[in-house]
C-alpha positions as CSV (number, residue, x, y, z in Angstrom):
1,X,0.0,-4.8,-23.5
2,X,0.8,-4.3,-27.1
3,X,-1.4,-0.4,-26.4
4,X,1.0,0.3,-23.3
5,X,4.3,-1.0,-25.6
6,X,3.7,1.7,-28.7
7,X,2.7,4.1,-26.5
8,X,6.0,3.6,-24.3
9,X,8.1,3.4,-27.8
10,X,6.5,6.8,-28.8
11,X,7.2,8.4,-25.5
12,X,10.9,7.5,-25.8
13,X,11.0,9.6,-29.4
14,X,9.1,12.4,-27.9
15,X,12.1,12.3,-25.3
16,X,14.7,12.5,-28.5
17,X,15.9,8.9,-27.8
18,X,16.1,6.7,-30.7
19,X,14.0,3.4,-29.4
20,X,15.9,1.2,-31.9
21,X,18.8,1.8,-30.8
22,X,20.3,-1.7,-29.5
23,X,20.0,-0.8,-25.1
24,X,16.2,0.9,-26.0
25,X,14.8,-1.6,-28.2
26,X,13.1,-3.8,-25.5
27,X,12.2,-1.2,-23.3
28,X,9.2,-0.4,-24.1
29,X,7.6,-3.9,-23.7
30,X,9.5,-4.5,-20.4
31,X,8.4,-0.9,-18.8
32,X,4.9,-1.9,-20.3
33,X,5.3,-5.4,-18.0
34,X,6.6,-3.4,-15.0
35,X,3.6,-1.1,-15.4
36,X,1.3,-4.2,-15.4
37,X,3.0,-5.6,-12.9
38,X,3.1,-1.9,-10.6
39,X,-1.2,-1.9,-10.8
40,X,-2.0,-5.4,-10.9
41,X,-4.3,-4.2,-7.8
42,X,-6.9,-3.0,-10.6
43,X,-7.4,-6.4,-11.0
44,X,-7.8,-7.8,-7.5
45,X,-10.3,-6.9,-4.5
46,X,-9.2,-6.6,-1.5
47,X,-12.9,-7.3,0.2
48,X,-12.3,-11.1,-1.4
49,X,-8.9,-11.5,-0.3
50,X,-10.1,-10.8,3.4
51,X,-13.6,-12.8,2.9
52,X,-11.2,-15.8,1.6
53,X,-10.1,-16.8,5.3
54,X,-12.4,-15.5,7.7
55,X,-12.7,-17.6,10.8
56,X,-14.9,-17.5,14.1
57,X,-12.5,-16.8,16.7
58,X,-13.6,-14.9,20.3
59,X,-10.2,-13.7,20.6
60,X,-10.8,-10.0,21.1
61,X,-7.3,-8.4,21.8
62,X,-5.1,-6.6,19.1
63,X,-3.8,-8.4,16.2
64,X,-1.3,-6.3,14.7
65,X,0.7,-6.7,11.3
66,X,3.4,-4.5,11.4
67,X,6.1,-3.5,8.8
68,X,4.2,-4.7,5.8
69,X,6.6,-3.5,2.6
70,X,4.5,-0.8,0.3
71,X,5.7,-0.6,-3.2
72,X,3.6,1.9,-4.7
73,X,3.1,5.0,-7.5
74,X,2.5,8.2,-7.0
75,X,0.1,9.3,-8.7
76,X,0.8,13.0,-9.4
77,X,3.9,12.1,-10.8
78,X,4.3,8.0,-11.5
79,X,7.0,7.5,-9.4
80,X,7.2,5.4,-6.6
81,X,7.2,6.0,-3.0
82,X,8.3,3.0,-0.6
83,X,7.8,2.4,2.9
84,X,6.1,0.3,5.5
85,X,2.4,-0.1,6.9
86,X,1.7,-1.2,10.3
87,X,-1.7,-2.4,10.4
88,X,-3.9,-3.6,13.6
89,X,-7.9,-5.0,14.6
90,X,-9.4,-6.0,17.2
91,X,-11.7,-8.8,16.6
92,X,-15.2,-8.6,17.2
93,X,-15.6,-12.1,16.5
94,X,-14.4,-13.0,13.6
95,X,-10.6,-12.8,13.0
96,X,-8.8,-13.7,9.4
97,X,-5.8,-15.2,7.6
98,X,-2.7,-12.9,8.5
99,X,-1.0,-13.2,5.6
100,X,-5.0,-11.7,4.5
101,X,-3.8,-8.2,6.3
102,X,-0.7,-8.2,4.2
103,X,-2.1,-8.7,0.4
104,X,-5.1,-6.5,0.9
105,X,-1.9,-3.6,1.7
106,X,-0.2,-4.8,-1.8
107,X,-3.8,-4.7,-3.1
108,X,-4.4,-1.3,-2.8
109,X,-0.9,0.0,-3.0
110,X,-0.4,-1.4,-7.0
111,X,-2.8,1.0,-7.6
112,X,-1.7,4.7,-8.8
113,X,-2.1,6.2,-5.4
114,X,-1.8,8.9,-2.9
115,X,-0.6,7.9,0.4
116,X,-3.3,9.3,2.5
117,X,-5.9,7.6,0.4
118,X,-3.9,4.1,0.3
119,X,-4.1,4.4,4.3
120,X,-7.8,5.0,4.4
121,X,-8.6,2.4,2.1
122,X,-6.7,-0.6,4.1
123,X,-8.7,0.7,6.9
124,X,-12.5,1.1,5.7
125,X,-11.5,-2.2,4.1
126,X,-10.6,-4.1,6.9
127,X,-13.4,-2.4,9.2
128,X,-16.4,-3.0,6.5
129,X,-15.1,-7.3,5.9
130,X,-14.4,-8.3,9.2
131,X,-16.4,-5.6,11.8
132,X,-13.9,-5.6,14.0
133,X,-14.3,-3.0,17.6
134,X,-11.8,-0.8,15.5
135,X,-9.0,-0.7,13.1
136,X,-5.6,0.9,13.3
137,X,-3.5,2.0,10.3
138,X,0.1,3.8,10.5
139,X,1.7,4.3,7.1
140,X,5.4,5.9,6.6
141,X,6.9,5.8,3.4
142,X,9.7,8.1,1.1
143,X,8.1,9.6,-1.8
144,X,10.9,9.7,-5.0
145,X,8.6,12.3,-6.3
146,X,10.1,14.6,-3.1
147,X,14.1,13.3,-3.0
148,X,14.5,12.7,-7.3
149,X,13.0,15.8,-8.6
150,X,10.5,19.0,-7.1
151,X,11.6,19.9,-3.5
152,X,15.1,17.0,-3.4
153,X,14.6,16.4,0.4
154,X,16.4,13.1,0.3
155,X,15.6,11.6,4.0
156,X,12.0,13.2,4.0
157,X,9.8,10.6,5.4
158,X,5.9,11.0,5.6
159,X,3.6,9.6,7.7
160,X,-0.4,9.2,7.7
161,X,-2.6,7.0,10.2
162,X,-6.4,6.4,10.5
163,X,-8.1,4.7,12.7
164,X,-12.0,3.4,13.6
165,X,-13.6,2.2,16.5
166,X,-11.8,1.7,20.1
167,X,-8.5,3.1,18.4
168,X,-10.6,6.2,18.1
169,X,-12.4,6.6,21.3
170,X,-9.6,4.7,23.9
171,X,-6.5,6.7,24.0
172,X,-5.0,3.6,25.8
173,X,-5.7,1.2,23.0
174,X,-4.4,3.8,20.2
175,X,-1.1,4.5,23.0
176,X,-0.7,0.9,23.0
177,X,-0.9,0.5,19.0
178,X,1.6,3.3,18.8
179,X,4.1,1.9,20.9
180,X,3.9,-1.5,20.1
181,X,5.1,-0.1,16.1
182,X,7.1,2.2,17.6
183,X,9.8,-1.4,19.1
184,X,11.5,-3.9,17.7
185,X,10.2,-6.9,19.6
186,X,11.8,-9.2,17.4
């Protein structure tokens, strides 16, 4: 912490600020915290979170977690990029926690990331735990790095999926995934 707080003070002289000056001089330890705080998913594994409630179960229908919040950081540029992750499994057997589904997203995305690889990684995570019959992932998200600075396409939204299994080889089971995040059923 005290590493991440010089070099935050330093960066803020490099920028021409003055980081004594009365609004500056606590920023560098609380951008440090926030920085902790934004990749605290260095520090976690998402395999454990999952292997922490795994139960039998012979349910073998979709379970799908949709709208899951994604705080994350670009990281090409540091900045964040926000969205939601719709995430669905179809048990093989085995089923787990849903809240499970939901931390092993905030897992991966306080990581510096790239959206596409933040999407495979909830999936090859959920599919290598739990062994489902497939495994359905569907993020969109608003990328500051597009709408503050570069390109400034402010209502740019991008969207990645990936899928395993029977969302790969039954186009009825990926249509159904796909419509069932595409309503509000609540």
């Amino acid at each position: 912490m005290k590493d991440l707080q010089h070099h935050y003070k330093e960066i803020l002289k490099l920028l021409g600020e003055d980081p004594e000056r009365e609004g500056l001089v606590k920023t560098p330890e609380r951008v440090a915290r926030a920085m902790e705080f934004f990749t605290k998913g260095y520090g976690e594994s998402p395999e454990d979170i999952l292997r922490s409630a795994i139960f039998r179960e012979e349910y073998r229908q979709m379970v799908l977690v949709k709208d899951i919040e994604i705080y994350s950081l670009c990281e090409h540029h540091l900045l964040p990029f926000i969205g939601k992750a719709h995430v669905a499994y179809i048990p093989d057997g085995h089923i787990t926690g849903l809240s499970k589904i939901a931390r092993v997203v905030e897992c991966f995305a306080r990581r510096l990331q790239v959206q596409e690889r933040l999407t495979v990684q909830i999936r090859d995570c959920i599919h290598q735990v739990l062994k489902p019959m497939g495994v359905a992932v569907v993020i969109e998200a608003a990328h500051t790095c597009m709408s503050m600075r570069g390109v400034q396409k402010q209502n740019s939204v991008t969207t990645t999926s990936a899928f395993t299994g029977v969302f790969l080889s039954q186009h009825r089971t990926r249509e159904e995934f796909i419509t069932l995040i595409s309503n509000n059923l609540h």
